[in-house]
mmCIF file of the N, C-alpha and C atoms, coordinates in Angstrom:
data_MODEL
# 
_entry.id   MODEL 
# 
loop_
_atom_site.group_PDB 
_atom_site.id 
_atom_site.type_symbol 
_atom_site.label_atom_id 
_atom_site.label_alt_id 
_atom_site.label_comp_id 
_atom_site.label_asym_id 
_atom_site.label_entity_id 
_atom_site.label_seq_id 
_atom_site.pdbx_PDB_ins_code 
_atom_site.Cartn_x 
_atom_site.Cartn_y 
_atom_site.Cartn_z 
_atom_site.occupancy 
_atom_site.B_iso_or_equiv 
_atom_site.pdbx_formal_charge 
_atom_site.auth_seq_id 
_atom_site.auth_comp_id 
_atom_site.auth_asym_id 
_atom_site.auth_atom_id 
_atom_site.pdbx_PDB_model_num 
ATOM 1   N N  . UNK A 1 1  ? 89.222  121.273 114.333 1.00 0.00 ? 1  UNK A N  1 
ATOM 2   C CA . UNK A 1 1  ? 89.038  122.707 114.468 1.00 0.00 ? 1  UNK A CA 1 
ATOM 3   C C  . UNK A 1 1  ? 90.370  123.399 114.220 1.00 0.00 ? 1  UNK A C  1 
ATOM 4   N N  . UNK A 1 2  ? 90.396  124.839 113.404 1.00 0.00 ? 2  UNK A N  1 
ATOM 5   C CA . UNK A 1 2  ? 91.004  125.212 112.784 1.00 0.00 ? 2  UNK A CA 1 
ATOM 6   C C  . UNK A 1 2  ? 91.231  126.631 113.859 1.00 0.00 ? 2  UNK A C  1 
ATOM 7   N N  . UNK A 1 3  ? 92.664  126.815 114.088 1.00 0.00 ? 3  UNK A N  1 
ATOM 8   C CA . UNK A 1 3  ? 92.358  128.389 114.568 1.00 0.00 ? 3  UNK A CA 1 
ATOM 9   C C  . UNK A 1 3  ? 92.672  129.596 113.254 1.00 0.00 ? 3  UNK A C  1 
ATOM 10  N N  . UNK A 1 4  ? 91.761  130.538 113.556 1.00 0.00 ? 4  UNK A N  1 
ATOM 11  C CA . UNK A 1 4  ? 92.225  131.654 112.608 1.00 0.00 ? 4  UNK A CA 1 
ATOM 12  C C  . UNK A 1 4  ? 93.003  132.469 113.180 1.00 0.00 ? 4  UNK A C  1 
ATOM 13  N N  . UNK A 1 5  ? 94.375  132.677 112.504 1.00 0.00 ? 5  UNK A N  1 
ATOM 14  C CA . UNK A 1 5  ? 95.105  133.481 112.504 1.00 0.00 ? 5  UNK A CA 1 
ATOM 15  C C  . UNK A 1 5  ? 94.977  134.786 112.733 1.00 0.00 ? 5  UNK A C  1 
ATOM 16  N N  . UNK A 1 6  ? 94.106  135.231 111.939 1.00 0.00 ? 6  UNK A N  1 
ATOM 17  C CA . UNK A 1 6  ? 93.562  136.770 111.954 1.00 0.00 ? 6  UNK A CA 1 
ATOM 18  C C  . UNK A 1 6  ? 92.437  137.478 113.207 1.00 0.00 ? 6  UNK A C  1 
ATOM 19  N N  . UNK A 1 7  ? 92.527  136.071 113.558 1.00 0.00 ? 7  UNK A N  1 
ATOM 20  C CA . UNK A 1 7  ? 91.151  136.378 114.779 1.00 0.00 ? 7  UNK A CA 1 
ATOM 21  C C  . UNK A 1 7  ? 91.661  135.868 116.443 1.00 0.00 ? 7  UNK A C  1 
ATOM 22  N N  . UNK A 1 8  ? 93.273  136.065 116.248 1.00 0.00 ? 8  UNK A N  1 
ATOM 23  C CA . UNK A 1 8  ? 94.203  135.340 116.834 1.00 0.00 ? 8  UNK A CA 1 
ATOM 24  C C  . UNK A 1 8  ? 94.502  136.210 118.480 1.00 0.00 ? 8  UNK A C  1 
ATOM 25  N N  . UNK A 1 9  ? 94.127  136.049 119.502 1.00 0.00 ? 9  UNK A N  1 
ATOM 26  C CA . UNK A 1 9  ? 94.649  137.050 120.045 1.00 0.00 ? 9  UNK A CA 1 
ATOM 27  C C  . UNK A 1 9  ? 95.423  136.405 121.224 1.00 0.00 ? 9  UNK A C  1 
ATOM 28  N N  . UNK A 1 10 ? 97.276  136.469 120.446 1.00 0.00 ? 10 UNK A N  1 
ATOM 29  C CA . UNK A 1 10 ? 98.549  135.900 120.968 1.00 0.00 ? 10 UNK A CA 1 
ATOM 30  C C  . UNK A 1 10 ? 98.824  136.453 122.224 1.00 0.00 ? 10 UNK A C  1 
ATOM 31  N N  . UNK A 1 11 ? 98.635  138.185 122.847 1.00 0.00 ? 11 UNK A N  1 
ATOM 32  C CA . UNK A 1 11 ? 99.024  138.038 123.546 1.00 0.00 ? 11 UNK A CA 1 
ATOM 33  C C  . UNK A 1 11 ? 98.188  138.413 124.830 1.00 0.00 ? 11 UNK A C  1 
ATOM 34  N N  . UNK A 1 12 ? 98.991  137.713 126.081 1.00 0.00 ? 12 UNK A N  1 
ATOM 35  C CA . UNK A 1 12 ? 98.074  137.613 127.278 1.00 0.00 ? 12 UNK A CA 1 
ATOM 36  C C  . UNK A 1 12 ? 98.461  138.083 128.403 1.00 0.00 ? 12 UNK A C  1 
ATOM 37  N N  . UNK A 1 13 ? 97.915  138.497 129.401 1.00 0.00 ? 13 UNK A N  1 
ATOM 38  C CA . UNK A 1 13 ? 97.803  139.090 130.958 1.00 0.00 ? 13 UNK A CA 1 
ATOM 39  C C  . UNK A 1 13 ? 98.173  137.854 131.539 1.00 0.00 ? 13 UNK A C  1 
ATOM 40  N N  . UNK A 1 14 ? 98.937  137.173 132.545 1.00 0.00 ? 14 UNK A N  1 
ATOM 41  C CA . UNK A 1 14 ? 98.605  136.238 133.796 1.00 0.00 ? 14 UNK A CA 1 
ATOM 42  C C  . UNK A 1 14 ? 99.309  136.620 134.574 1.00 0.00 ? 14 UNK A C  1 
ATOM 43  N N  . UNK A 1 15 ? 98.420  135.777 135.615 1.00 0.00 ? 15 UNK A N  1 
ATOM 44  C CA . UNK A 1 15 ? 98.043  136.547 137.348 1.00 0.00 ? 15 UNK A CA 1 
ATOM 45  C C  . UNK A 1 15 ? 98.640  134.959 137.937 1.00 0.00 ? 15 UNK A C  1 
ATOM 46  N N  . UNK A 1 16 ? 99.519  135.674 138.807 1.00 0.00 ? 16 UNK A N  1 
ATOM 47  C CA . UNK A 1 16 ? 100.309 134.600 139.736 1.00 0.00 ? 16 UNK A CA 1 
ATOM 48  C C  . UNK A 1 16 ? 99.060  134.093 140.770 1.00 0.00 ? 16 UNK A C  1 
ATOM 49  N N  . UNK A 1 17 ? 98.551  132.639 141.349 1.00 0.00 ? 17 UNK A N  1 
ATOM 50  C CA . UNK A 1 17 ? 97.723  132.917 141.989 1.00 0.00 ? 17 UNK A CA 1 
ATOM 51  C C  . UNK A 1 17 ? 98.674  132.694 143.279 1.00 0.00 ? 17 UNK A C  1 
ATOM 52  N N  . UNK A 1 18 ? 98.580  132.910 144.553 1.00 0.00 ? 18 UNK A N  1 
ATOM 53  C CA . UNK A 1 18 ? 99.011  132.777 145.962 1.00 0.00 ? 18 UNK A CA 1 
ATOM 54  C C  . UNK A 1 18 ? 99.567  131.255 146.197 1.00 0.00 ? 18 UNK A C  1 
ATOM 55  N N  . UNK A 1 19 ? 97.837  130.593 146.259 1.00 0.00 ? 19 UNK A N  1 
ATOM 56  C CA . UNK A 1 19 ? 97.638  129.430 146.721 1.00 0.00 ? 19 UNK A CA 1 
ATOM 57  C C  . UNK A 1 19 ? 98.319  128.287 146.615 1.00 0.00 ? 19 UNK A C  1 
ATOM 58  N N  . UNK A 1 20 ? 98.582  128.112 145.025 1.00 0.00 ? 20 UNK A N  1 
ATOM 59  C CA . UNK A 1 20 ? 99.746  127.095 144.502 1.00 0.00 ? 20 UNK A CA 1 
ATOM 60  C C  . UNK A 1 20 ? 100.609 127.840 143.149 1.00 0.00 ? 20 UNK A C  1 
ATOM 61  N N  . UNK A 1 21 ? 100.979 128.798 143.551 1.00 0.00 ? 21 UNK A N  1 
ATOM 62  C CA . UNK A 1 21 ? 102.019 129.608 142.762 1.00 0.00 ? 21 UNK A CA 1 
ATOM 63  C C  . UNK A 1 21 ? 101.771 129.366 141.163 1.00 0.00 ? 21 UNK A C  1 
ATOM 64  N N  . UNK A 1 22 ? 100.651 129.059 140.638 1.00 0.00 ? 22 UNK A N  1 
ATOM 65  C CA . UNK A 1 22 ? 100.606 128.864 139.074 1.00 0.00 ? 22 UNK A CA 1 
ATOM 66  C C  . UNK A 1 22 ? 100.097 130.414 138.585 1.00 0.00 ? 22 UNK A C  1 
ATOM 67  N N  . UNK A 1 23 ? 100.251 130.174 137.423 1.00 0.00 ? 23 UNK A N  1 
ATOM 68  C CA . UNK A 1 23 ? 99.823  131.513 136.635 1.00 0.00 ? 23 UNK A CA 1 
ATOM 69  C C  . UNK A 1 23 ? 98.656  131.284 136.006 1.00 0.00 ? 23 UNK A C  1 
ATOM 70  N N  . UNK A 1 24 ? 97.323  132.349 135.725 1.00 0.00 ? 24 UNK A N  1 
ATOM 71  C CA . UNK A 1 24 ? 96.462  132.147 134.924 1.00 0.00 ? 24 UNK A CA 1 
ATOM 72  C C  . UNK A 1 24 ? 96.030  133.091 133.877 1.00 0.00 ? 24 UNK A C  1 
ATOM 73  N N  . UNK A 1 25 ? 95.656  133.264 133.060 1.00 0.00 ? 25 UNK A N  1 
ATOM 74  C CA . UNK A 1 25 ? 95.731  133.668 132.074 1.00 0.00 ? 25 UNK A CA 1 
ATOM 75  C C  . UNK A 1 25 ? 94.200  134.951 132.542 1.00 0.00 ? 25 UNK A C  1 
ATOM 76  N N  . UNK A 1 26 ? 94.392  136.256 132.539 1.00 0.00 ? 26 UNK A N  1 
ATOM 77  C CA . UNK A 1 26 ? 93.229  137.024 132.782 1.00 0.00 ? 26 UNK A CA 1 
ATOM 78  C C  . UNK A 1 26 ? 92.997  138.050 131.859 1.00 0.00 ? 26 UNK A C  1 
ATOM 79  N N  . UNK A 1 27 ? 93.276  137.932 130.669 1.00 0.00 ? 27 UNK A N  1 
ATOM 80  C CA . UNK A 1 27 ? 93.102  138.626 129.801 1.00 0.00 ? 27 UNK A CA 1 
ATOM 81  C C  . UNK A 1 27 ? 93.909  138.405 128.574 1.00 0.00 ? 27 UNK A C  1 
ATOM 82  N N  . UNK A 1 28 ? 93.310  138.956 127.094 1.00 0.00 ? 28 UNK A N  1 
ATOM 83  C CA . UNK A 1 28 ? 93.816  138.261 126.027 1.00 0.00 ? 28 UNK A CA 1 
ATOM 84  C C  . UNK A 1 28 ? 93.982  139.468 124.734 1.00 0.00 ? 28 UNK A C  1 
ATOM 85  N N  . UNK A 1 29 ? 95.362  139.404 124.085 1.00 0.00 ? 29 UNK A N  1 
ATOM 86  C CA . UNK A 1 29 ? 94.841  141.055 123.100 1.00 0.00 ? 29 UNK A CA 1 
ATOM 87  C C  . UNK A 1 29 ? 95.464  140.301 121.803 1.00 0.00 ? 29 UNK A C  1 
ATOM 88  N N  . UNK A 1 30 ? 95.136  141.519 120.847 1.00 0.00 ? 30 UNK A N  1 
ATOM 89  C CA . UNK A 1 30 ? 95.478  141.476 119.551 1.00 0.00 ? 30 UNK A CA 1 
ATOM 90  C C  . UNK A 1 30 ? 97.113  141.978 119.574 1.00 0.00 ? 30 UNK A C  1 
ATOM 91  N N  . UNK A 1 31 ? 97.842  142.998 120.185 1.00 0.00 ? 31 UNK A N  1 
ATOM 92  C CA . UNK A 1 31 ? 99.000  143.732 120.067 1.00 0.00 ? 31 UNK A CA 1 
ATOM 93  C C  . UNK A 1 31 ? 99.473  143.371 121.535 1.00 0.00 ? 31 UNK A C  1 
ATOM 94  N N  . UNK A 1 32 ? 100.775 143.687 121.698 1.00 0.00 ? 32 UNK A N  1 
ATOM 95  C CA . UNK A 1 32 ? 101.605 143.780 122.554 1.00 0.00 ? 32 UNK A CA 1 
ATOM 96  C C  . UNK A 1 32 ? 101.359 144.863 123.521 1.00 0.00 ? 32 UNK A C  1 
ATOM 97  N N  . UNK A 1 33 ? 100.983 146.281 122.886 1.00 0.00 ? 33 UNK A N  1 
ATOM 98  C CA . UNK A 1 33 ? 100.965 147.323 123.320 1.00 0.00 ? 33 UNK A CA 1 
ATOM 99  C C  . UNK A 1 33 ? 99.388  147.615 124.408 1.00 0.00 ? 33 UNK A C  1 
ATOM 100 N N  . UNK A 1 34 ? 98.126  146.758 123.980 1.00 0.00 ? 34 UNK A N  1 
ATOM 101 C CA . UNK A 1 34 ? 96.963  146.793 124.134 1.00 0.00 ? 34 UNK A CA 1 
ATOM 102 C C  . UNK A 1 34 ? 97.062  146.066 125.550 1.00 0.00 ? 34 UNK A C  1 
ATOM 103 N N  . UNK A 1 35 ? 98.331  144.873 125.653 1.00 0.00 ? 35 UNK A N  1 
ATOM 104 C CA . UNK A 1 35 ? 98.622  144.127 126.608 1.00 0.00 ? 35 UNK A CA 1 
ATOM 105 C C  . UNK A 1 35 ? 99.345  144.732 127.942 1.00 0.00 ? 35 UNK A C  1 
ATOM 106 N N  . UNK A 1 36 ? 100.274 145.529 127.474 1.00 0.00 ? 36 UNK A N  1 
ATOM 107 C CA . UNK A 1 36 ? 100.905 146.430 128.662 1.00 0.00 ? 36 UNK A CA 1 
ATOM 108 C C  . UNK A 1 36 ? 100.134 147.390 128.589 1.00 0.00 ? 36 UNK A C  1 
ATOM 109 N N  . UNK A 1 37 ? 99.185  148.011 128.419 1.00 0.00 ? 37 UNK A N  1 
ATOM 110 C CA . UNK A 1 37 ? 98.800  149.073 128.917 1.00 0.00 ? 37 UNK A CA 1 
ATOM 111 C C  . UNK A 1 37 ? 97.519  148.519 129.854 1.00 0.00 ? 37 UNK A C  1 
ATOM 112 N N  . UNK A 1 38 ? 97.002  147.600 129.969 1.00 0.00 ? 38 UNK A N  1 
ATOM 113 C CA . UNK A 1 38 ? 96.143  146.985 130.522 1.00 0.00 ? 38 UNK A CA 1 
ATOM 114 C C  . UNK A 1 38 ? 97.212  146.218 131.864 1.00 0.00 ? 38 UNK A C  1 
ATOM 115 N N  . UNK A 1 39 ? 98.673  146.269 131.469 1.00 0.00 ? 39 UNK A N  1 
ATOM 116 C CA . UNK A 1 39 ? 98.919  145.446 133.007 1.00 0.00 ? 39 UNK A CA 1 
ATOM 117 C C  . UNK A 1 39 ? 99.290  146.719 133.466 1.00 0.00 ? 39 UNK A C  1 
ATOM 118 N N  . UNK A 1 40 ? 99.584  147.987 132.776 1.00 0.00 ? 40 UNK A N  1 
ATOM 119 C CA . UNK A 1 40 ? 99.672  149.191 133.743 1.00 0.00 ? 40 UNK A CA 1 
ATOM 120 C C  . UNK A 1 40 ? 98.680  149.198 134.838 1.00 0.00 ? 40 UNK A C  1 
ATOM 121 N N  . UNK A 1 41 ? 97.113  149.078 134.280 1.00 0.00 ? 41 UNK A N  1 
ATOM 122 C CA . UNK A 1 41 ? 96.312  149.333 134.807 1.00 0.00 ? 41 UNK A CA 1 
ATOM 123 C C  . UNK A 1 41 ? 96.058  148.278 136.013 1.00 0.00 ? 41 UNK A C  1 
ATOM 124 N N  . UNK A 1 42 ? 96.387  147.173 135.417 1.00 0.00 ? 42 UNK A N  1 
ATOM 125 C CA . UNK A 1 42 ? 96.524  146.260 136.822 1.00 0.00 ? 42 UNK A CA 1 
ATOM 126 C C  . UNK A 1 42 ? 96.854  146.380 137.517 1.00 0.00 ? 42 UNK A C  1 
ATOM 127 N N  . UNK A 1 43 ? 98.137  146.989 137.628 1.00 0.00 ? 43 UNK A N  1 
ATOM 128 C CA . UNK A 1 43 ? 99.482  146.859 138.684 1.00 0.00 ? 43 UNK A CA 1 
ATOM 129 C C  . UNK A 1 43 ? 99.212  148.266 139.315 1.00 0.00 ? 43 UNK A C  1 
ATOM 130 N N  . UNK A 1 44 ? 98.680  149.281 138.868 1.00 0.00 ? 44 UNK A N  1 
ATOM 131 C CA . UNK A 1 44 ? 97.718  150.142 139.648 1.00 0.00 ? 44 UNK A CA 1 
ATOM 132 C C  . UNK A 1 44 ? 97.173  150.481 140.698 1.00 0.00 ? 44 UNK A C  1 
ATOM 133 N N  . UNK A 1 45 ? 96.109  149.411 140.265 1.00 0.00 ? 45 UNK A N  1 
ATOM 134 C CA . UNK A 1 45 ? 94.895  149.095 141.441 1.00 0.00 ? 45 UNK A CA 1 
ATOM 135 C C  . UNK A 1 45 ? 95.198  147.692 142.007 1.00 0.00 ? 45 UNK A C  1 
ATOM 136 N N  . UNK A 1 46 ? 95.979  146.616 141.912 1.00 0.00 ? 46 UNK A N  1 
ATOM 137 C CA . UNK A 1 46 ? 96.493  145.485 142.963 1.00 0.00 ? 46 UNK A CA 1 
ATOM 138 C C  . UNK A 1 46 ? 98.059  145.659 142.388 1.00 0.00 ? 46 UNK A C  1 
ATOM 139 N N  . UNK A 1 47 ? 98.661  146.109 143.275 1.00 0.00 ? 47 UNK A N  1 
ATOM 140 C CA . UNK A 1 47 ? 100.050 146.682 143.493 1.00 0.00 ? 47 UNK A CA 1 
ATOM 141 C C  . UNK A 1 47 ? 100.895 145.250 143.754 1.00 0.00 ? 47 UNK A C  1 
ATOM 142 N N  . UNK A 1 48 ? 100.087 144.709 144.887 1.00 0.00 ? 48 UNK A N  1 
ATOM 143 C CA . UNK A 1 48 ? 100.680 143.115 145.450 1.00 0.00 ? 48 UNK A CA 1 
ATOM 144 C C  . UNK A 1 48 ? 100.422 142.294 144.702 1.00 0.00 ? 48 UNK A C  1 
ATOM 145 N N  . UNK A 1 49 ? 99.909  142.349 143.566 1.00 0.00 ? 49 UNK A N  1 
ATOM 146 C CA . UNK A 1 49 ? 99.509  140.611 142.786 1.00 0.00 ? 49 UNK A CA 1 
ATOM 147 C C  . UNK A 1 49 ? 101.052 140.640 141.580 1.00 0.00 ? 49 UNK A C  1 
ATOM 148 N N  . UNK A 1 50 ? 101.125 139.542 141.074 1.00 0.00 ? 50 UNK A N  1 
ATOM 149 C CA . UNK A 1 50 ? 101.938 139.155 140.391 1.00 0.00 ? 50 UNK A CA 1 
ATOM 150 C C  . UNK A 1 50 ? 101.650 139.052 138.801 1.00 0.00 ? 50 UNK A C  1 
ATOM 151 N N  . UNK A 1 51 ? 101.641 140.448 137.728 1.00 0.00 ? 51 UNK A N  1 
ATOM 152 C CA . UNK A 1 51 ? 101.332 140.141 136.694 1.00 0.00 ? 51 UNK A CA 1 
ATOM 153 C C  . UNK A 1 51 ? 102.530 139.707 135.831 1.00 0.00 ? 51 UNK A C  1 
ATOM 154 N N  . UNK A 1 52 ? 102.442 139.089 133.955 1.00 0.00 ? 52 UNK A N  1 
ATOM 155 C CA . UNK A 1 52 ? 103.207 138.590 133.545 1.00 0.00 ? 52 UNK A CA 1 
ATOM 156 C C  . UNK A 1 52 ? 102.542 139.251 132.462 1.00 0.00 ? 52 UNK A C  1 
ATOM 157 N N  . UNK A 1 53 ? 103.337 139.884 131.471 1.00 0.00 ? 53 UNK A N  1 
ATOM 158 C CA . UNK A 1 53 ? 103.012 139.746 129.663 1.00 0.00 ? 53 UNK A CA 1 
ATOM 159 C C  . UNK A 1 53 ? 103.395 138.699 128.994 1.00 0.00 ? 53 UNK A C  1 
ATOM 160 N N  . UNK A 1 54 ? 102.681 137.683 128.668 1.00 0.00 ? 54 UNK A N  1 
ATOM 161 C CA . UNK A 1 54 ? 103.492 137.116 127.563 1.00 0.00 ? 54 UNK A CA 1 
ATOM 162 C C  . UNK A 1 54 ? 102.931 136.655 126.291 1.00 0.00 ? 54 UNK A C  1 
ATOM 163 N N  . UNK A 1 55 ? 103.823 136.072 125.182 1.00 0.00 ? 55 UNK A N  1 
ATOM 164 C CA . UNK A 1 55 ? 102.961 135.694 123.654 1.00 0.00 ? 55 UNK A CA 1 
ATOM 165 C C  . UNK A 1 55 ? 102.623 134.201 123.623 1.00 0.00 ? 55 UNK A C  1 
ATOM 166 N N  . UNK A 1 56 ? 101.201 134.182 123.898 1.00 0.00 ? 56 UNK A N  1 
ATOM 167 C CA . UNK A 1 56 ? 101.201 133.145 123.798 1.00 0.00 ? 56 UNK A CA 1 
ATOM 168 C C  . UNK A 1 56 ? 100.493 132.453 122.617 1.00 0.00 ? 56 UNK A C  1 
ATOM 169 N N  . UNK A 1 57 ? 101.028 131.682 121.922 1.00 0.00 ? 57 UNK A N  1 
ATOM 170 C CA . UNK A 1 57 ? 100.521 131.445 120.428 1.00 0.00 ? 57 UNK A CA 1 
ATOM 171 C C  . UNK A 1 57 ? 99.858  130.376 120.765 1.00 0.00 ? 57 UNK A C  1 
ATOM 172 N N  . UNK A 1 58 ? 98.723  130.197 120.407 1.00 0.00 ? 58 UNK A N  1 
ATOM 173 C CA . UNK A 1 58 ? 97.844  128.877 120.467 1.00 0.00 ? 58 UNK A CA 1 
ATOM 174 C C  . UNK A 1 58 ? 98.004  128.193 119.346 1.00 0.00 ? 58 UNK A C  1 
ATOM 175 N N  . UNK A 1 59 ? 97.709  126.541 120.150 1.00 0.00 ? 59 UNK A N  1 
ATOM 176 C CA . UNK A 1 59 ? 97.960  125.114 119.518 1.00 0.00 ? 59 UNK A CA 1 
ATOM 177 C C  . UNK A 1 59 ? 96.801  124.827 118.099 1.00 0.00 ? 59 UNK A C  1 
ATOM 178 N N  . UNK A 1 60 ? 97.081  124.885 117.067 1.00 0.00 ? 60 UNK A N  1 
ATOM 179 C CA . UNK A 1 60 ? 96.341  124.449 116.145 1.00 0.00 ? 60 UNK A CA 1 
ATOM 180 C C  . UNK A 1 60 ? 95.900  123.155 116.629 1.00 0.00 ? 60 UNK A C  1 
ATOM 181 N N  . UNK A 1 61 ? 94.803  122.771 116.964 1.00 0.00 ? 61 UNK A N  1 
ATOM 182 C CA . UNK A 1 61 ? 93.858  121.251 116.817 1.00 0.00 ? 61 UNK A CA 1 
ATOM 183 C C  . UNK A 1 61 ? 93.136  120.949 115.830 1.00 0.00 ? 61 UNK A C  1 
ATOM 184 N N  . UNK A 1 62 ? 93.455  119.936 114.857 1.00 0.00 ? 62 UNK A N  1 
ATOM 185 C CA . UNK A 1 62 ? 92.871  118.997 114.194 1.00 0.00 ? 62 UNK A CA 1 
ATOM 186 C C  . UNK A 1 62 ? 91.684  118.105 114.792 1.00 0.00 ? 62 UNK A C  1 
ATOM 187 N N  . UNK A 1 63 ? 90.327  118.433 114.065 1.00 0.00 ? 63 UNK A N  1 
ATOM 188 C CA . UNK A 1 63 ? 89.526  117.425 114.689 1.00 0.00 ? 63 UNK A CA 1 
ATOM 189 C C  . UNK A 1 63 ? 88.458  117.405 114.017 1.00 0.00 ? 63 UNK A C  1 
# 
């Protein structure tokens, strides 16, 4: 399996969880900009949670 580039959406929302301090991924965009304006909105309405922007480029798999 092939990823498409064009149908690619690099960057992502994650949410610190409490329990065992990992991050998870809660949302996914096409732009950078589509990405912070959506953790505006996060950080909003849960003030106390722990969001992150970052690019995350997914692993091409062969299969």
């Amino acid at each position: 399996m092939t990823v498409n580039v064009l149908n690619s959406r690099d960057w992502a929302v994650f949410c610190r969880r409490e329990s065992d301090e990992t991050y998870v991924c809660v949302a996914r965009f096409f732009n950078r900009a589509d990405a912070e304006d959506h953790l505006k909105f996060l950080r909003k309405y849960m003030p106390k949670t722990d969001f992150k922007v970052l690019f995350d480029k997914p692993v091409e798999v062969q299969g």
